[in-house]
N, C-alpha and C positions, 0 to 999 in steps of 0.2 A: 560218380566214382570211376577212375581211370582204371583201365586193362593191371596193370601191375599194382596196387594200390595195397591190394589183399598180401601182396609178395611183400611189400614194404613191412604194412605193419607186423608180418611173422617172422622180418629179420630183424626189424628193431626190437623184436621183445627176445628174440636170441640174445643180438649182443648184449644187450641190458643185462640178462639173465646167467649169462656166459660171466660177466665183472660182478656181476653178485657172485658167485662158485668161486672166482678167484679170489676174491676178497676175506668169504669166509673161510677158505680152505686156509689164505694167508692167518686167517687168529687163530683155528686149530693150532696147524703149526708152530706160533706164538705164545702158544696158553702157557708156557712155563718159562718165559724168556722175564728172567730178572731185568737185564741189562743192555740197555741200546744203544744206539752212537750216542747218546744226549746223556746218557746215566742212565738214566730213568727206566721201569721196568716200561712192558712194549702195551703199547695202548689197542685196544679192539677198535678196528675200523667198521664202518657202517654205509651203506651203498643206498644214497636218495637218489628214486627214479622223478622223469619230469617228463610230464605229458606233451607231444608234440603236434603243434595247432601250426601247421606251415600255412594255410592259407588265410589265416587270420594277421600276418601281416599289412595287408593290403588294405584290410578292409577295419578301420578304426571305430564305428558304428554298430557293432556286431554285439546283440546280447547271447551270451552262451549259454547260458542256463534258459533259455526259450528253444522251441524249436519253433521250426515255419510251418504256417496253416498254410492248408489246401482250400481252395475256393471253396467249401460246400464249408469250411468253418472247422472243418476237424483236424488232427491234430498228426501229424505224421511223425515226427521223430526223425526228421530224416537231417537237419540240420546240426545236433550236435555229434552223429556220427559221422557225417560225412570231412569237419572238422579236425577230429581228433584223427590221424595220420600214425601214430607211433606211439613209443615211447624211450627215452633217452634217458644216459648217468649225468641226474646235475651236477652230484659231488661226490667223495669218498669225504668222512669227515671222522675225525679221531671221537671215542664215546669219552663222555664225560665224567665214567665212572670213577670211584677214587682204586685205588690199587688194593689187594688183598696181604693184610702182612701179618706173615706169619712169622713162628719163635724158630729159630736157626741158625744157631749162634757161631756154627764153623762154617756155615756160606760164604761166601768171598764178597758179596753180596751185603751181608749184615750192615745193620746201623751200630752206633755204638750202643744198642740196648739188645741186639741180638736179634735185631729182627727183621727179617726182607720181604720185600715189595712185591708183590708179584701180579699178573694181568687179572683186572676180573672179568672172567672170562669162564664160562660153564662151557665144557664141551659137548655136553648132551643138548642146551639149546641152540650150539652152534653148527650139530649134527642136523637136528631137526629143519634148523634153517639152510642149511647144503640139501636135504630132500626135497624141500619145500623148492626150490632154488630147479632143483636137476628136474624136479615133476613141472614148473613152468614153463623151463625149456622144450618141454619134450611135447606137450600143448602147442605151442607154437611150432615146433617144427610139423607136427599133426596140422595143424593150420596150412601150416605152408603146402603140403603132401595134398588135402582137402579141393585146396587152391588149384593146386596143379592139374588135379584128375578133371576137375570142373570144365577147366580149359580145356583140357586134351578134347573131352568129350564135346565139347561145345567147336571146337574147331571141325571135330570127325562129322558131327552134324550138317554145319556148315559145306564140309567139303562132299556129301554125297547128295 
């Protein structure tokens, strides 16, 4: 494990963590958005994370789900962490939910039956997913702070 490595994966799970908060802050915002450039009321977005195996490029042979024995036979674990580096946004992807339609029949909005589209979209479990979201970030920045004091200390050692 390289000197800054610990620094890496506390800032890829920031940024990750950072596009999840904006994401769901954007469908709060959202939740009562009948109408978008397309017509169409506005769709909840959803933030897939993806695990980042950088040094497993190289090496095509590699079972990940094992880790490497130590000579005496036992089992260290040290290969599938040493592996995993981060973690990244594969995608933003629109939900598949259907639209919620309600009866409102002077909406601008309206179909001809009286009744408009609207996101489905719960703001209470879009809240809970913004905590969820801000409590991960703040884990990681814990990490990173963890990280730091380690070195500091480990240098201060070093230099006396």
């Amino acid at each position: 494990m390289g000197f800054f490595d610990g620094y890496n994966v506390a800032t890829s799970g920031m940024s990750a963590q950072r596009t999840r908060i904006n994401v769901v802050s954007e469908n709060i915002a959202n939740a009562q958005t009948t109408h978008t450039t397309d017509g169409s009321p506005y769709k909840k977005k959803n933030v897939i994370f993806e695990d980042v195996l950088l040094q497993a490029q190289n090496q095509d042979n590699i079972d990940f789900t094992k880790s490497v024995d130590s000579k005496d036979g036992s089992s260290n674990g040290i290969a599938n962490q040493a592996l995993l580096t981060g973690v990244n946004v594969q995608a933003i992807v629109d939900s598949k939910d259907k639209p919620i339609m309600k009866y409102e029949p002077n909406h601008p909005d309206a179909n001809k039956d009286g009744y408009v589209a609207y996101p489905n979209i719960n703001p209470v479990i879009e809240m809970v997913d913004l905590i969820e979201a801000m409590r991960s970030y703040e884990a990681n920045v814990s990490s990173f702070q963890t990280q730091k004091t380690m070195d500091t200390k480990t240098l201060d050692i070093i230099k006396s």
